[in-house]
Steps between C-alpha positions, in 0.01 A plus 500: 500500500203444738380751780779593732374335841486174246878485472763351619862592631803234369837602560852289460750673728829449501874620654486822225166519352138463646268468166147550581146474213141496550307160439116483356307206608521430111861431538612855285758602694646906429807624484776409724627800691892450619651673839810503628503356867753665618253858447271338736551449879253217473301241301199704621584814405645370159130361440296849600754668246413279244115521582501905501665471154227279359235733635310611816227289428695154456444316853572139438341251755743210400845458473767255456889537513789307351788595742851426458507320854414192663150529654479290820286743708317815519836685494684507199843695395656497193816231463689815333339844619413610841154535450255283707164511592186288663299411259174517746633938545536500176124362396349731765688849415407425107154361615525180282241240585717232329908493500690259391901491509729233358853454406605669119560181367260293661285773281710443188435121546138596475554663182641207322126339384438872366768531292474543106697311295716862412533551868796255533826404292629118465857471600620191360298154473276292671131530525222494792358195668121521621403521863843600602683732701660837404798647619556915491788695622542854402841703556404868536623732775446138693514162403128340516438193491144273492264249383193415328337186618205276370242365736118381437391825622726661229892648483598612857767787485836403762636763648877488622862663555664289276711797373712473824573161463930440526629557121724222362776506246525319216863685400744566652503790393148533666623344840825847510222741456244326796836487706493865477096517605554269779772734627314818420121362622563196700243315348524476086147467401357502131334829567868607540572468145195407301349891565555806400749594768610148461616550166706821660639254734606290213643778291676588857617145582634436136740874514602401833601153381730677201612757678369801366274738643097519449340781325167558672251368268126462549350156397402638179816591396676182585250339288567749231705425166645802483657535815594125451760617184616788787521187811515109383436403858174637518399294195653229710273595791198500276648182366541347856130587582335309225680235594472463858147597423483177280612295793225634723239446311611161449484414861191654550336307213671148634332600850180581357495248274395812285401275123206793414841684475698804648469852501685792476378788658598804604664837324875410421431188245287654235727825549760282338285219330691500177861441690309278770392237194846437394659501866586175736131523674350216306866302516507536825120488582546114341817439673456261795655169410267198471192715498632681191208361262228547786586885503532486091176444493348763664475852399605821593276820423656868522123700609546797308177642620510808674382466856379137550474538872204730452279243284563252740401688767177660354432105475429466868207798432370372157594144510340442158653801321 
């Protein structure tokens, strides 16, 4: 790495984790450093933490943030933690010169041109027109959802809320357990069920429907094999999420008209990436009538990459790294 006042600060923050690493003008990027957010009263004091641990002398004069919220101002807060902060207090108490914030997956839609060929996984077929859109959506503690656009000027990143558009079912099976999350939330959203907690509100939903009562598993279990040969309805949760999954991505890639193809981001896919290949997500992901063989022939990519957001957003200080 270069000479401390040389670096850079990137961070990808999220509803659990804020990940922060130091960026060289070169592009070398260190070590990613992980916090909890709910240690931390604030973004700000998250950062300083981080900062002391890399070293007294480390006093970045740049930074830029992928946030898990929708930036439309100088305040932000997070969809899914009660952290917020102006981004203006926040570049004065750090003394950055230069801070840039944007949505997590408008950052992971940066990433996309940056991405090795053993960054992602092909689910199913299709392959990628030239000079077209991409779609990503990401479940994780929240559903994200964006876009990677061309123009002459090259691919713009399009940020949105897309994860709390009104879920659909395709089953009826599917249409019982949104009965249930209308009751319970008002408003059934995708978020509700493509997310971690949404995949406890399907394992919920599904032992409400038969009657029996719901053990309280974490995401991670419900996802988990063994506890599947203890519960069959929380392989039928995990089952119901790929699918429903399949059928959001599948409007999001008609709306986009998304031919460079569709990406999977996120931390609960390539947790389960071998069961998530043989599931209903490409099925379902190709199921919309007429437009069947329009959708065929796109594909969909599982980014098994550790932390996109954070290459895409070191793009907006080394645009040519």
């Amino acid at each position: 790495m270069t000479v401390p006042t040389a670096l850079a600060l990137i961070g990808d923050i999220g509803a659990t984790n804020a990940r922060f690493a130091l960026l060289a003008p070169s592009g070398e990027q260190s070590v990613v450093r992980t916090y909890s957010v709910d240690d931390f009263a604030s973004l700000a004091d998250a950062i300083e933490a981080y900062l002391t641990d890399e070293g007294s002398a480390i006093k970045p004069a740049r930074a830029a943030l992928a946030v898990a919220s929708p930036i439309s101002g100088d305040r932000v807060t997070l969809t899914n933690h009660a952290w917020t902060f102006s981004i203006e207090a926040l570049k004065r108490r750090l003394s950055f010169s230069e801070l840039d914030v944007i949505n997590d997956f408008a950052a992971t839609a940066l990433a996309l041109p940056r991405l090795a060929p053993h960054d992602v996984v092909q689910i199913g077929s299709g392959a990628p027109t030239r000079d077209a859109p991409c779609g990503i959506i990401g479940p994780g503690t929240g559903l994200g959802v964006s876009a990677l656009v061309p123009s002459p000027k090259g691919p713009i990143a399009v940020a949105g809320e897309g994860g709390h558009i009104t879920m659909a079912a395709a089953t009826a099976a599917e249409a019982a357990v949104l009965e249930i999350m209308r009751r319970r939330y008002n408003h059934a959203s995708a978020e509700r069920v493509l997310s971690g907690p949404g995949l406890v509100n399907l394992y919920t939903a599904l032992c409400e429907l038969a009657g029996v009562p719901a053990a309280p598993f974490t995401p991670a279990q419900i996802t988990s094999e063994r506890i599947w040969r203890e519960d069959r309805r929380a392989e039928e949760a995990t089952q119901m999420f790929c699918a429903m999954l399949g059928t959001v991505a599948g409007n999001l890639a008609l709306t986009l008209g998304a031919q460079a193809g569709l990406y999977l981001a996120g931390g609960i896919v390539p947790r389960i990436l071998p069961f998530f290949k043989q599931s209903e997500f490409r099925a379902r992901f190709e199921a919309k009538g007429r437009f069947r063989d329009y959708l065929s022939a796109i594909p969909t990519y599982v980014i098994v990459r550790a932390l996109p957001g954070l290459l895409g957003v070191s793009s907006l200080l080394n645009p040519s790294g």
